[in-house]
ZADO-1210 file (C-alpha; in nm, 4 decimals, padded with zeros to 6 digits):
<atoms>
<atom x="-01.9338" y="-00.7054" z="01.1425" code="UNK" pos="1"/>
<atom x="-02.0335" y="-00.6276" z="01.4793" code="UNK" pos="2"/>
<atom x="-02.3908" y="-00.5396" z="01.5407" code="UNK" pos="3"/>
<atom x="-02.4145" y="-00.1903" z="01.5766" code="UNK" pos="4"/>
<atom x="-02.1066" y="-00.0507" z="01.5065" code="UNK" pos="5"/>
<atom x="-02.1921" y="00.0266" z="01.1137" code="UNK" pos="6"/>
<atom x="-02.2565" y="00.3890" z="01.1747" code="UNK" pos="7"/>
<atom x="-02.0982" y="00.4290" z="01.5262" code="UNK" pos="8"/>
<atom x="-01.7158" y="00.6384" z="01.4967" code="UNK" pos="9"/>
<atom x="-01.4538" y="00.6332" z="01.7703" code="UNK" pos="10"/>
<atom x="-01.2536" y="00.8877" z="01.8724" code="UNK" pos="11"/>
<atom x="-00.9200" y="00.8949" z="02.0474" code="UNK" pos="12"/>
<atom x="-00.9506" y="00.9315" z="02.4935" code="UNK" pos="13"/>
<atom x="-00.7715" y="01.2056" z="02.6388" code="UNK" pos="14"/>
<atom x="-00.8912" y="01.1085" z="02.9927" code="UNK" pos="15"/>
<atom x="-01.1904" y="00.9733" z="03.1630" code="UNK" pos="16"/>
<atom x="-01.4352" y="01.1244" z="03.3712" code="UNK" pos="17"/>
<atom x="-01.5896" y="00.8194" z="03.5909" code="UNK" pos="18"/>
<atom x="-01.6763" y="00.5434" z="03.2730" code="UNK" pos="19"/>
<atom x="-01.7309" y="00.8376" z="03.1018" code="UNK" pos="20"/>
<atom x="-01.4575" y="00.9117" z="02.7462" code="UNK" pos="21"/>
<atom x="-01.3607" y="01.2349" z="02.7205" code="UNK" pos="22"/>
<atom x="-01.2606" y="01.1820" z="02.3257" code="UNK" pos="23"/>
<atom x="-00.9176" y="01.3810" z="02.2124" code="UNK" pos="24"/>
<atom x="-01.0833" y="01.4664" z="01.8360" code="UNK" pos="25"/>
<atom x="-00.9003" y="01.8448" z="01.7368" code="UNK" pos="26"/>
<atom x="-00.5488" y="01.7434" z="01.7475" code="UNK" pos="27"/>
<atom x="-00.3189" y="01.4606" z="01.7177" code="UNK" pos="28"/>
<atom x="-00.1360" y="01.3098" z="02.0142" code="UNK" pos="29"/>
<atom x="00.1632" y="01.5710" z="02.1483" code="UNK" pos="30"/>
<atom x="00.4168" y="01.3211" z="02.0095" code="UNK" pos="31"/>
<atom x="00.3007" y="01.2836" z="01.6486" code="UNK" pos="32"/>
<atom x="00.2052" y="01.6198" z="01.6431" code="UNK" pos="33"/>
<atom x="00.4644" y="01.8922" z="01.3591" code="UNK" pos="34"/>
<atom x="00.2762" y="02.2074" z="01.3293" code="UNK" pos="35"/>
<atom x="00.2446" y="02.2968" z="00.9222" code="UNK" pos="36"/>
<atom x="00.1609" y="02.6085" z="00.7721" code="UNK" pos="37"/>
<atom x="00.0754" y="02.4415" z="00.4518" code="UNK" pos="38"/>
<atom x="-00.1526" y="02.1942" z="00.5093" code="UNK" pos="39"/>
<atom x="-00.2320" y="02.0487" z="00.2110" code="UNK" pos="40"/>
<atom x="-00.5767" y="01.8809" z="00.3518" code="UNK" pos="41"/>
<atom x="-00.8386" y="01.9531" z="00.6031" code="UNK" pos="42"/>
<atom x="-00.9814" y="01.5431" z="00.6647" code="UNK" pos="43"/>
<atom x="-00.7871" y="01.3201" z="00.4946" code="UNK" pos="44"/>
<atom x="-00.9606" y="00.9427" z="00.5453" code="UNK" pos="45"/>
<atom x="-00.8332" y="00.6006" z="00.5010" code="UNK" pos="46"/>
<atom x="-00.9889" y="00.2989" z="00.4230" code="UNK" pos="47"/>
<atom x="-00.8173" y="00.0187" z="00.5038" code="UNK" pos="48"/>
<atom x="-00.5625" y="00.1491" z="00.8562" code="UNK" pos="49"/>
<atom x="-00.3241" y="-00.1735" z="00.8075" code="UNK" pos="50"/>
<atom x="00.0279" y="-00.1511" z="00.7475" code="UNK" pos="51"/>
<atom x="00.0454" y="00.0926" z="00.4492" code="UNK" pos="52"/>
<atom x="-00.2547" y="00.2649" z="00.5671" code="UNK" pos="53"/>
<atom x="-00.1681" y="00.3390" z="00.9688" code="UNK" pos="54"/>
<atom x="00.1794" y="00.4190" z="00.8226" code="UNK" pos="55"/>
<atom x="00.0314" y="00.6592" z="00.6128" code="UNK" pos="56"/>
<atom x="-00.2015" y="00.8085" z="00.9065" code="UNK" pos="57"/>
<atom x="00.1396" y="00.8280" z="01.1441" code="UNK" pos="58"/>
<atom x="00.3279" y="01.0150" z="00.8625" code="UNK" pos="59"/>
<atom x="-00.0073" y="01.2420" z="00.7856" code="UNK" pos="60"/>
<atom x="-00.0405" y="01.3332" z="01.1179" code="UNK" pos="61"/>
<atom x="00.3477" y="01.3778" z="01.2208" code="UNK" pos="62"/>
<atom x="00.4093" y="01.6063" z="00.9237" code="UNK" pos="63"/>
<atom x="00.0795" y="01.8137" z="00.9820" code="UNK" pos="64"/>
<atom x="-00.0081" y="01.7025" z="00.6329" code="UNK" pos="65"/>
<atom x="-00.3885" y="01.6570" z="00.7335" code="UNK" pos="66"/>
<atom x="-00.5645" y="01.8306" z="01.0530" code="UNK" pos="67"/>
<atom x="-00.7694" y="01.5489" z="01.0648" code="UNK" pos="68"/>
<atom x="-00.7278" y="01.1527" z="00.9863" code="UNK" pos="69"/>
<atom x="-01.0324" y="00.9393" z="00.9833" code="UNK" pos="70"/>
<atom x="-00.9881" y="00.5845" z="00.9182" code="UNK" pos="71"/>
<atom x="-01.2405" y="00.2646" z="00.7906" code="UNK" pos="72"/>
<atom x="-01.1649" y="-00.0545" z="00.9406" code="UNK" pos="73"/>
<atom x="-01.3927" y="-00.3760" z="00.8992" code="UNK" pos="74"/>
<atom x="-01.3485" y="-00.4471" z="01.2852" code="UNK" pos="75"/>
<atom x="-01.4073" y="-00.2216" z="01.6527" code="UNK" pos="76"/>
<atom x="-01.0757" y="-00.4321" z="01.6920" code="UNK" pos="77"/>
<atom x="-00.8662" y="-00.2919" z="01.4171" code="UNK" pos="78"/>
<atom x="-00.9904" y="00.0957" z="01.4053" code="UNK" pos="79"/>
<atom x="-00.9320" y="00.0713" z="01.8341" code="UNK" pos="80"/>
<atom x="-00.5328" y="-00.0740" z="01.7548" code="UNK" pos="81"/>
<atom x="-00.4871" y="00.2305" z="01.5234" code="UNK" pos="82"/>
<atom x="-00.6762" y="00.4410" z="01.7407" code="UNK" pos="83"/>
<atom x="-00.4045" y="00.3728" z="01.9691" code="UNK" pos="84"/>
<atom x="-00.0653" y="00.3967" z="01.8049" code="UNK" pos="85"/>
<atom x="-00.2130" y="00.7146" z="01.6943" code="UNK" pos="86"/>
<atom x="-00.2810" y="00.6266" z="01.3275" code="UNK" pos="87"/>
<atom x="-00.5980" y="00.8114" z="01.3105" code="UNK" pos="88"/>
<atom x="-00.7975" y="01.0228" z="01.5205" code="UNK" pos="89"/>
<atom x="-01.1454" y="00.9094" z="01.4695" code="UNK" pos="90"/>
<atom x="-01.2805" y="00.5817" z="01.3161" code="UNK" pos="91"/>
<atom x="-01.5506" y="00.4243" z="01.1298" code="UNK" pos="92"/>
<atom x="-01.6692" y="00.0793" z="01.0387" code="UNK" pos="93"/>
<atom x="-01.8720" y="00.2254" z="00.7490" code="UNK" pos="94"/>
<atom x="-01.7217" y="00.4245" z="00.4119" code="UNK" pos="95"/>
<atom x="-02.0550" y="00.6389" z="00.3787" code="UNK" pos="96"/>
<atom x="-01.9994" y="00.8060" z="00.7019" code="UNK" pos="97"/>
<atom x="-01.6311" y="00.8158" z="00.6458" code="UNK" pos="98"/>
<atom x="-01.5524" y="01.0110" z="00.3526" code="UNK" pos="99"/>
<atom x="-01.8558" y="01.3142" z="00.3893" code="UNK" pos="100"/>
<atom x="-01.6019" y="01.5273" z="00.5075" code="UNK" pos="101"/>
<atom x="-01.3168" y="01.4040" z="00.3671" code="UNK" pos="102"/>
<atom x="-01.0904" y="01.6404" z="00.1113" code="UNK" pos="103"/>
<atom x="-00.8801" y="01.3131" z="00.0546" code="UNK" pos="104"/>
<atom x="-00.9810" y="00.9255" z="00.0266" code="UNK" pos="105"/>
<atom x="-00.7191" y="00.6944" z="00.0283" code="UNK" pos="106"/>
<atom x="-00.8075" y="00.2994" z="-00.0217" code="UNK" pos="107"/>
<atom x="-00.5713" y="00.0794" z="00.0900" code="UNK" pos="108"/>
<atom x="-00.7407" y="-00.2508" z="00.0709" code="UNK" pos="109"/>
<atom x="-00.6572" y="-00.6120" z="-00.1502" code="UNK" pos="110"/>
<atom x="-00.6737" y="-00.4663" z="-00.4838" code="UNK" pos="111"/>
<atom x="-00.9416" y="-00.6395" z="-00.6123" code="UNK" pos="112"/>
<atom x="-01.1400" y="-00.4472" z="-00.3889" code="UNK" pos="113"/>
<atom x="-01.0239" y="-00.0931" z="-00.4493" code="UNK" pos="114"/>
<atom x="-01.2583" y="00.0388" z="-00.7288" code="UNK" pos="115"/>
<atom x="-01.6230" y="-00.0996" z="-00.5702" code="UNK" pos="116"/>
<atom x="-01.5134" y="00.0726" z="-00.3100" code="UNK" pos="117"/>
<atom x="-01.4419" y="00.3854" z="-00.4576" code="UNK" pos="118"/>
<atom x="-01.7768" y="00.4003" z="-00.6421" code="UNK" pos="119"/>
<atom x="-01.9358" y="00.3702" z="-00.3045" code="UNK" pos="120"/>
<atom x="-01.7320" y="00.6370" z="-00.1616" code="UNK" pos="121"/>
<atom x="-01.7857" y="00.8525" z="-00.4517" code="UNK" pos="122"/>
<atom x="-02.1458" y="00.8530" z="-00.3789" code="UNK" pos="123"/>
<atom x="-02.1541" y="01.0068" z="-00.0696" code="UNK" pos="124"/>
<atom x="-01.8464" y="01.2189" z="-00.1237" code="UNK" pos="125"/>
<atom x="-01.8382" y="01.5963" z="-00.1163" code="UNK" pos="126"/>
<atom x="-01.7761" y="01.7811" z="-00.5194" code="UNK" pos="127"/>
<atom x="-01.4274" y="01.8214" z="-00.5228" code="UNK" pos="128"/>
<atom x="-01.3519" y="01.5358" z="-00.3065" code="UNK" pos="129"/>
<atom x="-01.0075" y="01.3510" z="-00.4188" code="UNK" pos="130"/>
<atom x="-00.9388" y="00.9935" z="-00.4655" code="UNK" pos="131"/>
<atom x="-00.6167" y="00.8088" z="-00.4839" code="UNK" pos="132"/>
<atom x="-00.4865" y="00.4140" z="-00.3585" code="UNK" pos="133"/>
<atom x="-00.2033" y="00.2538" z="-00.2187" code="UNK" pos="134"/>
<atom x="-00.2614" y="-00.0711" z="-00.4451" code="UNK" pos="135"/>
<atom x="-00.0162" y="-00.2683" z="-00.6124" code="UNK" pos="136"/>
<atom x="-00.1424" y="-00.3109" z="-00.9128" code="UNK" pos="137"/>
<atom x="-00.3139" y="-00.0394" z="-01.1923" code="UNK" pos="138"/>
<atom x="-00.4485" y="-00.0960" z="-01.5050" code="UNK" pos="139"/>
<atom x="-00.7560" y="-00.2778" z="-01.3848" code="UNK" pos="140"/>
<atom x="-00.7973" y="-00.0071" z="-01.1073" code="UNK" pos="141"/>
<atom x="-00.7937" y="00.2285" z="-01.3452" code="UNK" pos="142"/>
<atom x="-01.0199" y="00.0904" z="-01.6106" code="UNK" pos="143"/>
<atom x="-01.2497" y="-00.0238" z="-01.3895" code="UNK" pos="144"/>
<atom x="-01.3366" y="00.3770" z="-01.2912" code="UNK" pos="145"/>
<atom x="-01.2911" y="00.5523" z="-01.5487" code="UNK" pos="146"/>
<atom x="-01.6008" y="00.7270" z="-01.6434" code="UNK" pos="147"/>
<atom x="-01.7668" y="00.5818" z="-01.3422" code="UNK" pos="148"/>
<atom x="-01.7232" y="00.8592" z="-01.0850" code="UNK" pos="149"/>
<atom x="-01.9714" y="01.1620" z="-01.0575" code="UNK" pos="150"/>
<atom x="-01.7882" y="01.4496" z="-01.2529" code="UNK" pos="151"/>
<atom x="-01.6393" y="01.6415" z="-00.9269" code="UNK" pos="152"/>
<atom x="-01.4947" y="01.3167" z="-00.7828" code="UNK" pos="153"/>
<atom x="-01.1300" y="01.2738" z="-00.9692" code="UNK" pos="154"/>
<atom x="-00.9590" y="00.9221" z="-00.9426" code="UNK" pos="155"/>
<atom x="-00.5755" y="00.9727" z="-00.9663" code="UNK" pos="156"/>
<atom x="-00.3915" y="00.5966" z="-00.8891" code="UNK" pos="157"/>
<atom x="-00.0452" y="00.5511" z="-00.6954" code="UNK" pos="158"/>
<atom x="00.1308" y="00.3347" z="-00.5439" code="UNK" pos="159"/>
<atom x="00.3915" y="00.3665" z="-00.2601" code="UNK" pos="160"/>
<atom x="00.6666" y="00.1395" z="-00.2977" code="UNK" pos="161"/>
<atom x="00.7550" y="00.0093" z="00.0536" code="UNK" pos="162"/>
<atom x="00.5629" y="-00.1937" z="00.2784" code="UNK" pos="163"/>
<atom x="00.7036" y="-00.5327" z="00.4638" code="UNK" pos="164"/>
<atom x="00.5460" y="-00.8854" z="00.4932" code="UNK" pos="165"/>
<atom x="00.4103" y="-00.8094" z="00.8082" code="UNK" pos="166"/>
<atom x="00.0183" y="-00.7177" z="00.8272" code="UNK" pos="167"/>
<atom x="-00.1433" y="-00.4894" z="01.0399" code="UNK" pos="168"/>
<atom x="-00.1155" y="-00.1526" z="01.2082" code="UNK" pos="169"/>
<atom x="00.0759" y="-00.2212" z="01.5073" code="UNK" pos="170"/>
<atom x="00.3830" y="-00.2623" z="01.2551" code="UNK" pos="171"/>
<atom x="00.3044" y="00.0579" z="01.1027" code="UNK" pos="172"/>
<atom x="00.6083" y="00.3793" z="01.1196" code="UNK" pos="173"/>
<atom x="00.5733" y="00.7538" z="01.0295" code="UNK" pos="174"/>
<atom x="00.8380" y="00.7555" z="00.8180" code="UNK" pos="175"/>
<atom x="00.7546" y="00.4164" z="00.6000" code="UNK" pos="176"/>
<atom x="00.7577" y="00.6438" z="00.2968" code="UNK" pos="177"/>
<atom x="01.0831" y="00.8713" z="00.3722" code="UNK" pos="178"/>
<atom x="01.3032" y="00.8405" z="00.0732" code="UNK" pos="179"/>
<atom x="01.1016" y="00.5804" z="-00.1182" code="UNK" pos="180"/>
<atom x="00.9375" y="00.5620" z="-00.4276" code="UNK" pos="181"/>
<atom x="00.5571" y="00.6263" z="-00.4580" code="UNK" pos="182"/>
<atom x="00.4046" y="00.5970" z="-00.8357" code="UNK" pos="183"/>
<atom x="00.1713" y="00.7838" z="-00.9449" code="UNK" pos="184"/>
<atom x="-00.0167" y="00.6560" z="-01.2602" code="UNK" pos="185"/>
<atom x="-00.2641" y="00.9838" z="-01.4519" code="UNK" pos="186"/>
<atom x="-00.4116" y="00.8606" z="-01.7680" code="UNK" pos="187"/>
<atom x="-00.4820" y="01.0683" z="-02.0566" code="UNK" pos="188"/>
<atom x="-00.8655" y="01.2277" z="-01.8713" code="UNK" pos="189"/>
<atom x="-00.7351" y="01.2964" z="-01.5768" code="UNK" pos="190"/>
<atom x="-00.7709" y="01.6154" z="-01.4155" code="UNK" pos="191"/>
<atom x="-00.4558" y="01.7984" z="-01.3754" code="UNK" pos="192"/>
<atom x="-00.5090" y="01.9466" z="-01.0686" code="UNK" pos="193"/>
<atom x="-00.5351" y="01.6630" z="-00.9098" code="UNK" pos="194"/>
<atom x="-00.2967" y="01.4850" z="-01.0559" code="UNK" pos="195"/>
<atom x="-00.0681" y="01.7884" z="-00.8618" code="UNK" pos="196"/>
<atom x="-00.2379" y="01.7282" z="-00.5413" code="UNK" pos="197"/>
<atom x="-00.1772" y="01.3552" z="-00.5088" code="UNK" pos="198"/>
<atom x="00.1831" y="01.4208" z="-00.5817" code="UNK" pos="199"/>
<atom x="00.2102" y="01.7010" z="-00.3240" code="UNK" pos="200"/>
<atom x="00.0426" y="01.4581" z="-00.1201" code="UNK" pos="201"/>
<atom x="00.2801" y="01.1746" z="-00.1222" code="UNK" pos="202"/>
<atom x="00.5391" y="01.4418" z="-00.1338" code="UNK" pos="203"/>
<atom x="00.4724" y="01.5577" z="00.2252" code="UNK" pos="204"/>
<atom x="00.4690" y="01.2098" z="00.3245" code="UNK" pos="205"/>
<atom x="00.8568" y="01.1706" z="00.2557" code="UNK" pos="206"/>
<atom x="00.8253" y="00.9947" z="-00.0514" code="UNK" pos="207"/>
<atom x="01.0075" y="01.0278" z="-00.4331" code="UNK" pos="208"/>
<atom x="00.7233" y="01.0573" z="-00.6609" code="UNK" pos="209"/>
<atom x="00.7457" y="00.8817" z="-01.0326" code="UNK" pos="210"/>
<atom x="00.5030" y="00.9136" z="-01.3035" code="UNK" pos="211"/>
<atom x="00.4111" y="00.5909" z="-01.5249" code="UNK" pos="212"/>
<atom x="00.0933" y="00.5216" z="-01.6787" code="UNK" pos="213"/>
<atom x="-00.1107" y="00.2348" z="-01.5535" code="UNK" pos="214"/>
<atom x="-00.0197" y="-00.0743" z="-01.7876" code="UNK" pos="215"/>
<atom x="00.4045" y="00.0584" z="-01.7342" code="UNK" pos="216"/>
<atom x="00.3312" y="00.0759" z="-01.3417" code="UNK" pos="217"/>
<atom x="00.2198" y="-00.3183" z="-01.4035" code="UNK" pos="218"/>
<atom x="00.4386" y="-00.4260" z="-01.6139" code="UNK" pos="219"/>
<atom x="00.7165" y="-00.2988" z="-01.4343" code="UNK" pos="220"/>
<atom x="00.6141" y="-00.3820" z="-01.0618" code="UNK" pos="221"/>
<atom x="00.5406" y="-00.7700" z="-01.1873" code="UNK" pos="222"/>
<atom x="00.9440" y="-00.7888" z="-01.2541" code="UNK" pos="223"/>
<atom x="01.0291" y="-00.6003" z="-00.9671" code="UNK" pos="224"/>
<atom x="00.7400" y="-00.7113" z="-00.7205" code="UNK" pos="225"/>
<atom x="00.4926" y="-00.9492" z="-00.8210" code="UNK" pos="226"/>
<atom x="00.7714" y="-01.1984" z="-00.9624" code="UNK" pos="227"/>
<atom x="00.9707" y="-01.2023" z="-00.6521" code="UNK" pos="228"/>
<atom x="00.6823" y="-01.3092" z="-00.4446" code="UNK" pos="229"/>
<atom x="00.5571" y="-01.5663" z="-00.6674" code="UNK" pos="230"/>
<atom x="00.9510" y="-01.6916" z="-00.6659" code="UNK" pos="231"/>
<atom x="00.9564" y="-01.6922" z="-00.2299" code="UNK" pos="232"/>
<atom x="00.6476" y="-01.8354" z="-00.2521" code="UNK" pos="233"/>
<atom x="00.7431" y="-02.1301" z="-00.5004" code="UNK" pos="234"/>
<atom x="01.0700" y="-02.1466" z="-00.3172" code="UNK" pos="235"/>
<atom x="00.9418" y="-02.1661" z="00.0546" code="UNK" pos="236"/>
<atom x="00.6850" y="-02.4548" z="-00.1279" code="UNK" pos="237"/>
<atom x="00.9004" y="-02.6922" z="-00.1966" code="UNK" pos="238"/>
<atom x="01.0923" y="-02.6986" z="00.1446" code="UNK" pos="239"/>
<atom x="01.0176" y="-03.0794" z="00.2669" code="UNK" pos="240"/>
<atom x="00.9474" y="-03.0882" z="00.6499" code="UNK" pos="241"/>
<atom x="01.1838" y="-03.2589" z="00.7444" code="UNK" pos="242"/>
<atom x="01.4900" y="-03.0070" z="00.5883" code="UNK" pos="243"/>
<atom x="01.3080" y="-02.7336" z="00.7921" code="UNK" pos="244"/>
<atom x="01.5738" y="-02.7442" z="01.0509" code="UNK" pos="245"/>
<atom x="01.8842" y="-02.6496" z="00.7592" code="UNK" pos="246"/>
<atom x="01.6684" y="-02.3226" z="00.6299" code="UNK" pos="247"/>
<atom x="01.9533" y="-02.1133" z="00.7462" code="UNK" pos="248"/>
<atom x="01.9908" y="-01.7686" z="00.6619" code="UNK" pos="249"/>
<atom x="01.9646" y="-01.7754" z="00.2917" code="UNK" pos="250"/>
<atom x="01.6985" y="-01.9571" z="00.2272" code="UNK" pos="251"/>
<atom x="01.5294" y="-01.7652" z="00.5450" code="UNK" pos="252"/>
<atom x="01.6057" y="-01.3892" z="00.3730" code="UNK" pos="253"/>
<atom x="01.5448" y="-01.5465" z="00.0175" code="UNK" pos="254"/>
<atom x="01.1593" y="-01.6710" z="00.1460" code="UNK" pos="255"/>
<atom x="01.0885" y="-01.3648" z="00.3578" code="UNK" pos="256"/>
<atom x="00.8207" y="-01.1884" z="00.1598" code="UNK" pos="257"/>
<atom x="00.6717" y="-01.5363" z="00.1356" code="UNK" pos="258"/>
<atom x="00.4976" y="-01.4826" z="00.4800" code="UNK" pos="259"/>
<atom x="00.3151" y="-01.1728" z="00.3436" code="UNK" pos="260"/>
<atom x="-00.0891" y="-01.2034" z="00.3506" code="UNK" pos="261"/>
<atom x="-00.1713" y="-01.4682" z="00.1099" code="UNK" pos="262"/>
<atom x="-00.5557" y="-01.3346" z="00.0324" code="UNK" pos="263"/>
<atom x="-00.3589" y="-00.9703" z="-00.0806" code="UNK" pos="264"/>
<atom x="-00.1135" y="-01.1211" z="-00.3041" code="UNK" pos="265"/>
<atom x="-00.3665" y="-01.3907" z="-00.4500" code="UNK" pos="266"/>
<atom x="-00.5540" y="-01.1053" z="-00.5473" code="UNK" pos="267"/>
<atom x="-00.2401" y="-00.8639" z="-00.6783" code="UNK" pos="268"/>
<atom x="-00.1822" y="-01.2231" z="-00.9113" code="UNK" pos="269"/>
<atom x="-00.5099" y="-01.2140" z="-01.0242" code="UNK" pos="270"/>
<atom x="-00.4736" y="-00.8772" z="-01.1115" code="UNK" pos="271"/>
<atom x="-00.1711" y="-00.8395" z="-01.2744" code="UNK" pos="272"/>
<atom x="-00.1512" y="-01.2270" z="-01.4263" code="UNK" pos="273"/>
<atom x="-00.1144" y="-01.0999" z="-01.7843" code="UNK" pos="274"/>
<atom x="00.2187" y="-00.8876" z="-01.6774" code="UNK" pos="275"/>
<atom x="00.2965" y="-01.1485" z="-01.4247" code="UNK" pos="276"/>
<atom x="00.3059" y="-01.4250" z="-01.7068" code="UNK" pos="277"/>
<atom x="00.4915" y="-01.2421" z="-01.9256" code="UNK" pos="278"/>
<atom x="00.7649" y="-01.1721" z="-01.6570" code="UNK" pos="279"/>
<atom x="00.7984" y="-01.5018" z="-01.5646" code="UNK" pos="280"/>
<atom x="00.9094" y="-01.5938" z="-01.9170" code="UNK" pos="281"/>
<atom x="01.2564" y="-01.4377" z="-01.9051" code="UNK" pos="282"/>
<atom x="01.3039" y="-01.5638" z="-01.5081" code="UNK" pos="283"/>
<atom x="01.3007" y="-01.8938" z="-01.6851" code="UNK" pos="284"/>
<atom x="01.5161" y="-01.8206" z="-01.9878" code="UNK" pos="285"/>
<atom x="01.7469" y="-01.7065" z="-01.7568" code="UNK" pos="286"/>
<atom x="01.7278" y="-01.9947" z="-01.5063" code="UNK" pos="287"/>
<atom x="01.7685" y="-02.2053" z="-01.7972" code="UNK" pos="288"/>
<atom x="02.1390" y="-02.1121" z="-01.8851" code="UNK" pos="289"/>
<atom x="02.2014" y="-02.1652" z="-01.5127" code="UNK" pos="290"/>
<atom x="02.1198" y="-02.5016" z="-01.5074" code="UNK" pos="291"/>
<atom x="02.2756" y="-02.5794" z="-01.8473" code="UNK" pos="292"/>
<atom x="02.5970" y="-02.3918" z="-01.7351" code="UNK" pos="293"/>
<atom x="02.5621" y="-02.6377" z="-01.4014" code="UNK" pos="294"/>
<atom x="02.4554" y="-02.9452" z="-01.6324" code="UNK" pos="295"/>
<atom x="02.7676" y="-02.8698" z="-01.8563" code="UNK" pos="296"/>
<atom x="02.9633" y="-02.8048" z="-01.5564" code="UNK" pos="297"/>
<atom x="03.0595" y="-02.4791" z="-01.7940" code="UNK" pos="298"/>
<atom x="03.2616" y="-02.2770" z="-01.5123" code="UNK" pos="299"/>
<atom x="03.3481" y="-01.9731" z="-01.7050" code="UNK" pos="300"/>
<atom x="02.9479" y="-01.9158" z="-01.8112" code="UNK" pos="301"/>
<atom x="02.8184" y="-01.9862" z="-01.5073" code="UNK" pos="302"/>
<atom x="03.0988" y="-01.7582" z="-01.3713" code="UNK" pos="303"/>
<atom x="02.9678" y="-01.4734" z="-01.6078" code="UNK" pos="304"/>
<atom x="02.5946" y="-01.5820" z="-01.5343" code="UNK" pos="305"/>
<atom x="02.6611" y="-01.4923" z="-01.1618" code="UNK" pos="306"/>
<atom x="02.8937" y="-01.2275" z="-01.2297" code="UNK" pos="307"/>
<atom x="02.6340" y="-01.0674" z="-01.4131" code="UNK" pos="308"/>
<atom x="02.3270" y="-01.0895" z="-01.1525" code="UNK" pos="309"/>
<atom x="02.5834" y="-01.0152" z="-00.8706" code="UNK" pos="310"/>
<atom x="02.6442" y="-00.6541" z="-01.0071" code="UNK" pos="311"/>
<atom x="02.3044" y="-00.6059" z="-01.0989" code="UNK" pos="312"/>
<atom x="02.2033" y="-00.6695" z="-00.7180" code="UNK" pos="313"/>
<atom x="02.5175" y="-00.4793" z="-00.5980" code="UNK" pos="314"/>
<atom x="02.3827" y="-00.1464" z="-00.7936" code="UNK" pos="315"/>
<atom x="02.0559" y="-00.2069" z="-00.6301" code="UNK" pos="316"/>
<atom x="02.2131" y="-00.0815" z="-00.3061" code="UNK" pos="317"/>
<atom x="02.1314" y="-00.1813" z="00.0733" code="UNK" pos="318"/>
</atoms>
């Protein structure tokens, strides 16, 4: 980190007077801006203003969801890039300084890093302060702060599904979340009020909210998510060199989410390897009587075999 910067916060610049900034901090830029009655939160911050988060800074912002969006970066680099596409309106380098005035905290960092740094937030968070993440995986989340947070800090996990296999916040949209699914994952302690207000939350943001608890949110997103990757990945691993110039456009589409950030989907593997494991084991069943149908050369089951995944994808929609 750079020297200095720990405890210094940025703000957008309206205009400049000589070298001097003078920082646009009460509203956000005229473009982003939707004027809302019924905003839900006062400061909303973000830790981690990447992909997921800037996109949920533009969509805060844009829908008047928040009057305020601070956001955390590790870099002056990264918090100046969202600075500019008008992600947040102020940043830090530091979480302490971050969340003090913050109604809402929203981590979206590599998931094995989410709930150290929600104890450390929690500590210097205001009573009544809310919690929530954008990670992909749950259960250990989950377990990992329950109990731990002072009694006026509530926890409440979710998990927006969209996102792309590009990093960083110059690919981030306002309306990432219109129409998708978010999942939100209360266990049996939490607090029911906020429970509400992380679904109103995500609700403003565009998105169709679900309810699972943790260990369902993993199990499922490992079939649907975690397996998929691990299958690009495996896929785009094998390619030798020198067939690199016949990766047309199915094996390019089929190895697309391969190119996502290897250090956050090591650690979502981590995570989630029990689930993951256990998903796995029917992929392989299943590719199993594909290459015995092929092996047999069995037309009429491998005709059924295909004929079967080929509706399954075609209900799946665009």
């Amino acid at each position: 980190m750079e020297a200095g910067i720990a405890d210094r916060s940025y703000a957008v610049p309206c205009a400049t007077r000589g070298t001097e900034a003078i920082r646009c901090t009460t509203s956000p830029p005229h473009h982003l801006a939707t004027y809302n009655h019924r905003m839900l939160f006062e400061t909303v911050t973000i830790v981690g203003v990447g992909l997921i988060g800037g996109s949920i800074g533009l969509a805060a912002r844009r829908r008047g969801v928040a009057r305020q969006v601070i956001g955390v970066g590790r870099s002056k680099t990264s918090l100046e890039r969202a600075l500019t596409v008008g992600a947040i309106s102020h940043g830090h380098s530091d979480i302490a300084s971050a969340v003090t005035s913050a109604d809402l905290v929203i981590f979206c960092t590599p998931v094995d890093r989410i709930a150290k740094q929600a104890k450390e937030a929690a500590s210097h968070c205001r009573p009544g302060t809310l919690l929530t993440d954008a990670g992909s995986t749950k259960a250990g989340i989950v377990r990992d702060l329950e109990g731990k947070l002072p009694a006026a800090i509530h926890f409440v996990g979710s998990h927006p599904l969209a996102g792309s296999e590009k990093k960083g916040v110059e690919h981030a949209r306002a309306d990432l979340f219109e129409g998708r699914v978010t999942v939100v994952t209360p266990v049996k302690t939490s607090d029911a009020g906020a429970v509400e207000r992380v679904i109103a939350f995500w609700k403003a943001l565009g998105s169709e909210v679900r309810l699972l608890d943790p260990e369902a949110h993993d199990r499922a997103l490992a079939t649907t998510s975690h397996l998929p990757h691990l299958v690009a990945a495996a896929l785009a691993g094998v390619l030798p060199d020198e067939w690199r110039a016949f990766a047309a456009t199915g094996f390019r589409d089929t190895t697309r989410i391969a190119a996502g950030d290897p250090g956050l989907w090591a650690a979502i593997f981590r995570q989630n390897r029990a689930a993951l494991a256990a998903a796995v084991r029917p992929f392989g069943e299943w590719l199993a009587l594909l290459l015995d149908a092929i092996d047999r050369d069995d037309e009429a089951q491998l005709l059924e075999l295909l004929t079967q995944a080929k509706q399954v994808r075609d209900a799946l929609g665009s």
